[in-house]
C-alpha positions in Angstrom: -1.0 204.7 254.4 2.6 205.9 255.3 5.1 203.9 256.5 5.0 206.4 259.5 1.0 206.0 260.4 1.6 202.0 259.5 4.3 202.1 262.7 1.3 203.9 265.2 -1.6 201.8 263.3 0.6 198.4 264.6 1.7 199.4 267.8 -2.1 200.2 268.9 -3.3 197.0 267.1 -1.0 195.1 269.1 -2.8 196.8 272.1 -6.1 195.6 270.9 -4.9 192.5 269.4 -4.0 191.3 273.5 -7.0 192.4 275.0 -9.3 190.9 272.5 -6.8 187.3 273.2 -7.8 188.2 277.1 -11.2 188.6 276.6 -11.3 185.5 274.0 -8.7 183.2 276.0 -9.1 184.0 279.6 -5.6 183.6 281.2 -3.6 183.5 278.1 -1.7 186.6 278.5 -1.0 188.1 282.1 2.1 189.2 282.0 1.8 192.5 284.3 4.3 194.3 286.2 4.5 193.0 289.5 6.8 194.8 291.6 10.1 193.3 293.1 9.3 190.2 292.2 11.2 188.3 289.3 7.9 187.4 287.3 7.3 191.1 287.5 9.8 191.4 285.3 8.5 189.9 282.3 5.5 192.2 282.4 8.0 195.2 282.2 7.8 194.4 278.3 4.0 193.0 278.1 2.3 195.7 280.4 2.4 198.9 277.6 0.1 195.9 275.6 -2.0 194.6 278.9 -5.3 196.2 280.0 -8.0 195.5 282.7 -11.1 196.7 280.2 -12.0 198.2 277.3 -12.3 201.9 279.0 -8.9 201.6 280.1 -8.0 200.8 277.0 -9.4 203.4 275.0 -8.2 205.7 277.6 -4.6 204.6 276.9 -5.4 204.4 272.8 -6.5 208.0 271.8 -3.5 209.9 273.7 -1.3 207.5 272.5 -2.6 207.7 269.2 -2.5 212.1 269.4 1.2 212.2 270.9 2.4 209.4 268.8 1.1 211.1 265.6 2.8 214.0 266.8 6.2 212.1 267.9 6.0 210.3 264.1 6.6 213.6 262.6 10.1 213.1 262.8 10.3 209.3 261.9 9.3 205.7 262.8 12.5 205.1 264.0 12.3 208.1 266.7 9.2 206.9 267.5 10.0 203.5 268.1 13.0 204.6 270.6 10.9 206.7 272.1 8.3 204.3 272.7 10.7 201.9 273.7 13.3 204.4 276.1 9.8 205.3 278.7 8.1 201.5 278.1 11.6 200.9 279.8 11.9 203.9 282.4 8.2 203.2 283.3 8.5 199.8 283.7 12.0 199.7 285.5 10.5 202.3 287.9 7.2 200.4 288.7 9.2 197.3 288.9 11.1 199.5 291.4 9.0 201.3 293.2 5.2 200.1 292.3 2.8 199.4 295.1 1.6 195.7 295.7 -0.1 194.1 293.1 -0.1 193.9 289.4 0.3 196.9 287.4 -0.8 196.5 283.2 -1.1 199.4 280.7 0.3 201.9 278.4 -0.6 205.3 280.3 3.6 205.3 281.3 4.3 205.5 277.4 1.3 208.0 277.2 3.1 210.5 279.9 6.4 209.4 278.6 5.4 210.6 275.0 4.0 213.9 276.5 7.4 214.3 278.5 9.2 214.0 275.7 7.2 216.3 273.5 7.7 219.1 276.0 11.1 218.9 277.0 12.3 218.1 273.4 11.1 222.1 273.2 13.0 222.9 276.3 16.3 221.1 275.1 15.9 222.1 270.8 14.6 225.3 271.8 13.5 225.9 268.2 10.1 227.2 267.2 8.4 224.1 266.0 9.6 222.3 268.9 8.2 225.4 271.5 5.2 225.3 270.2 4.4 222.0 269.9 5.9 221.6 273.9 3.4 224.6 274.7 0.3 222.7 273.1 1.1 219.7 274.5 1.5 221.2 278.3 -1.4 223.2 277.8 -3.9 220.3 276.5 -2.3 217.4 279.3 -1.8 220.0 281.9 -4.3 217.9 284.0 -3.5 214.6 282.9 0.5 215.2 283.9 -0.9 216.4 287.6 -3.3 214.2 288.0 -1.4 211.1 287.1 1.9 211.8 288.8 0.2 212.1 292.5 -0.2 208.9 293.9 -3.9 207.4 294.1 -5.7 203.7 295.0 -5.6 202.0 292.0 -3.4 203.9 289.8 0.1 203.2 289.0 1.9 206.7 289.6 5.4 204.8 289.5 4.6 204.2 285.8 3.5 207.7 285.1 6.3 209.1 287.1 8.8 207.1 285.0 7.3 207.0 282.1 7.6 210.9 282.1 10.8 211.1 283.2 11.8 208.7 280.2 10.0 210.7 277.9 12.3 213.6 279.2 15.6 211.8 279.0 14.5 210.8 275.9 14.2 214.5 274.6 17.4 215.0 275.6 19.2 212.2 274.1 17.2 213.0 271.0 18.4 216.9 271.1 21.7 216.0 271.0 23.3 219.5 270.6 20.8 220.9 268.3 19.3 223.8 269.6 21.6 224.0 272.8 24.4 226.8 273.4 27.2 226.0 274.9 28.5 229.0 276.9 32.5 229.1 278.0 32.9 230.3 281.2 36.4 232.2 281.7 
């Protein structure tokens, strides 16, 4: 296996590895997000690792798994940055702005990756990267809408964030390549 697939392959074990340690040792990890609260921010870090069941969790694992793949074609070290930049932006913005209650899961990184994916088109604006932000928008269309309006029971802050990170993450990633800079006289 590639050093590349090794990087996706640990960061979903470590998704499974917690729950299992839930399920196992009751209590042992509940570090969740709990907004405005200073123990809520611990779980900024842990909640990408925390969730409430195994449908959750395999709801969180197969995107992740799809838009990560897709992410890792340019590197583990992207990826990890990535992963990292709208764990942060999702988790600052539930902190911020969450409802009551605590919120656990990686579906932030999961519309953070998809932002990214499509406005790393947008910003590069070369082929590979069009295409692959046209795919993307096309096959999470629904997840992006769905998940951004806010509903009982599901953390919108995070996806919100989360996709908004994935976004300034496209940019910071772009750097110049793709853009034109126009003068204006």
């Amino acid at each position: 296996m590639s050093s590349r697939a090794n990087t996706l392959v640990i960061v979903i074990a470590l998704m499974w590895v917690v729950h299992f340690l839930r399920v196992v040792l009751p209590g042992s990890v509940v570090y969740g997000i709990i907004p405005r609260t200073a123990e809520g921010l611990a779980g900024i870090v842990m909640a990408p690792f925390l969730h409430m069941n195994l449908q959750h969790l395999w709801s969180n694992t197969i995107p992740l798994a799809i838009l990560g793949a897709v992410v890792l074609l340019r590197g583990s070290n992207q990826f990890l940055s990535i992963f990292a930049m709208t764990a942060l932006f999702s988790g600052f913005g539930t902190w911020i702005f969450g409802s009551r209650g605590m919120h656990i899961g990686a579906s932030g990184v999961v519309f953070g990756l998809a932002g990214f994916l499509i406005f790393r088109g947008l910003f590069e604006r070369t082929f590979a990267a069009l295409v692959i932000a046209i795919v993307i928008a096309v096959a999470y269309w629904q997840m992006i809408l769905i998940g951004l309006v806010p509903q009982e029971g599901i953390g919108w802050a995070g996806h919100f964030f989360g996709f908004v990170g994935g976004a300034v993450a496209a940019r910071t990633h772009a750097g110049t390549r793709g853009l034109r800079r126009r003068s204006v006289m």
